[in-house]
C-alpha positions as CSV (number, residue, x, y, z in Angstrom):
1,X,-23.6,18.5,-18.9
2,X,-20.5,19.3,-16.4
3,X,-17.1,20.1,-17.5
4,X,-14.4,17.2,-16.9
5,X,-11.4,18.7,-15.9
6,X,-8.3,17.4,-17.0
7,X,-5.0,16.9,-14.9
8,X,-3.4,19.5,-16.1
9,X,-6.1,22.3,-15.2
10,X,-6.8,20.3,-11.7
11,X,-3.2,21.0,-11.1
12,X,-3.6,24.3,-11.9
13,X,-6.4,25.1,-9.3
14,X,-5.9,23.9,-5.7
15,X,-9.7,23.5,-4.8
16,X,-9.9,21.0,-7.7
17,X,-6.7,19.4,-6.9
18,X,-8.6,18.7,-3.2
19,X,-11.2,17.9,-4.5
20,X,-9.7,14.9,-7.0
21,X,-7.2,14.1,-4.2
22,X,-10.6,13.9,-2.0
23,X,-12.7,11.5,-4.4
24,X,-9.6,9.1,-4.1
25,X,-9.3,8.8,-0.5
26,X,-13.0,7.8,-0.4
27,X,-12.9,5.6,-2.6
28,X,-9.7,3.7,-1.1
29,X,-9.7,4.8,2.4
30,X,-9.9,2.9,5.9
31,X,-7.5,0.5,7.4
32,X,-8.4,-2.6,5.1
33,X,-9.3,-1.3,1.5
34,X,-5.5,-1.0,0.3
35,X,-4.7,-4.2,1.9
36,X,-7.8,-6.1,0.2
37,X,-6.6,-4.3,-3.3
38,X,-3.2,-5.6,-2.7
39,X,-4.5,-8.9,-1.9
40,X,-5.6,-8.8,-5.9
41,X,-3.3,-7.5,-7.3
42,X,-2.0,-11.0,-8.4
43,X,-5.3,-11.4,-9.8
44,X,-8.3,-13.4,-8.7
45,X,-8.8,-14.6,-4.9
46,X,-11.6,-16.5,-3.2
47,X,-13.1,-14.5,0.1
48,X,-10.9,-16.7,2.5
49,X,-7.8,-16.4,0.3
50,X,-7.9,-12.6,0.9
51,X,-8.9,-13.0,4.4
52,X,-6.0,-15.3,4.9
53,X,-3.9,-12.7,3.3
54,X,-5.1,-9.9,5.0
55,X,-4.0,-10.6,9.2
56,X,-6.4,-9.8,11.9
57,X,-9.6,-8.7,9.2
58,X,-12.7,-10.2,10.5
59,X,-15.0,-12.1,8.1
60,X,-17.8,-9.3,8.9
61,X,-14.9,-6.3,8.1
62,X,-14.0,-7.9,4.8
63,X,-17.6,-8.7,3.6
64,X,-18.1,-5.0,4.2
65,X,-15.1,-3.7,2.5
66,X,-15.5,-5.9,-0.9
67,X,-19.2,-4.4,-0.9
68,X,-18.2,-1.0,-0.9
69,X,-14.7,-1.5,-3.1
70,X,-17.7,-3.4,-5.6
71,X,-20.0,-0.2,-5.2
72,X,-16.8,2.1,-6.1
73,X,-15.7,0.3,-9.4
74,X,-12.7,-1.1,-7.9
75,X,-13.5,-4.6,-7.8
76,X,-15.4,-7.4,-9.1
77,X,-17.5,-9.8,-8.3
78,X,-17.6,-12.9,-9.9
79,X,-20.4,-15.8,-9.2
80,X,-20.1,-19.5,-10.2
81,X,-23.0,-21.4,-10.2
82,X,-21.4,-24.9,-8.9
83,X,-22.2,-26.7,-6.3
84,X,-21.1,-25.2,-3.7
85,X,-21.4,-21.8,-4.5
86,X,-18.1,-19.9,-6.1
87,X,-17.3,-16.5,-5.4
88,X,-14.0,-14.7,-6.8
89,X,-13.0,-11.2,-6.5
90,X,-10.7,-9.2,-9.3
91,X,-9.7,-5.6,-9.2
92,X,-11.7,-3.5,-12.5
93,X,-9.8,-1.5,-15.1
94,X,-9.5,1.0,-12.2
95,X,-8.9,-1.0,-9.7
96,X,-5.4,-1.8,-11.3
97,X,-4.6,1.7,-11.8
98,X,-4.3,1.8,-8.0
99,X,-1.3,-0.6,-8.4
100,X,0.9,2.7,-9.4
101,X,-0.1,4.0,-5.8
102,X,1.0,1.4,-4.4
103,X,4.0,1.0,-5.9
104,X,4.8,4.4,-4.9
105,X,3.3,3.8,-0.8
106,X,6.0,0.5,-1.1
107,X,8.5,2.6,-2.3
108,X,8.2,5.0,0.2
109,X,7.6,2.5,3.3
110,X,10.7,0.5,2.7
111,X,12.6,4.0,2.3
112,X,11.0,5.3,5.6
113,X,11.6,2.0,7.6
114,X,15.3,2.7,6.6
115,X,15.9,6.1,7.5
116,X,13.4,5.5,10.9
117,X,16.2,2.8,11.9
118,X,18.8,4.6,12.0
């Protein structure tokens, strides 16, 4: 059985620190995952109500994107049996966590569209 590391001794040790900071980025990275997770953030969505949320992200892209978020434990999948079909997407447990992140990446972007404009 491995040894978890915790925070504090990641921080301590820059190969695990790259390597934590590493696991995110696959997990979350590409140039629609963030955008899909902040899509949910205001909790469930339909596929089209993300895609309509999300501009210029083909049907195909986003298909491909909530597979792999699904595969990573960051979102859900939830099937309705009606007729027609329903499918709804929520972010997991984890996937909410990411909302600190973002916060953070908002924070930042409003702060560096300021000082880029002046």
């Amino acid at each position: 059985m491995s040894h978890i590391l915790e925070k504090e001794e990641v921080k301590q040790c820059p190969r695990q620190y790259v390597l934590a900071v590493h696991d995110a980025l696959n997990a979350i990275s590409g140039k629609w995952k963030l955008p899909i997770i902040a899509s949910l953030i205001y909790g469930f969505k339909r596929f089209k109500d993300i895609q309509n949320n999300i501009e210029k992200i083909t049907p195909r892209m986003l298909s491909k994107e909530l597979k792999e978020l699904e595969l990573n434990g960051i979102v859900n999948r939830k099937v309705y049996n009606d007729t027609p079909v329903l499918i709804e997407y929520e972010l997991t447990d984890s996937g909410k966590n990411i909302t600190t992140i973002l916060d953070a990446m908002l924070d930042w972007g409003l702060e560096h569209r300021k000082s880029s404009l002046k």
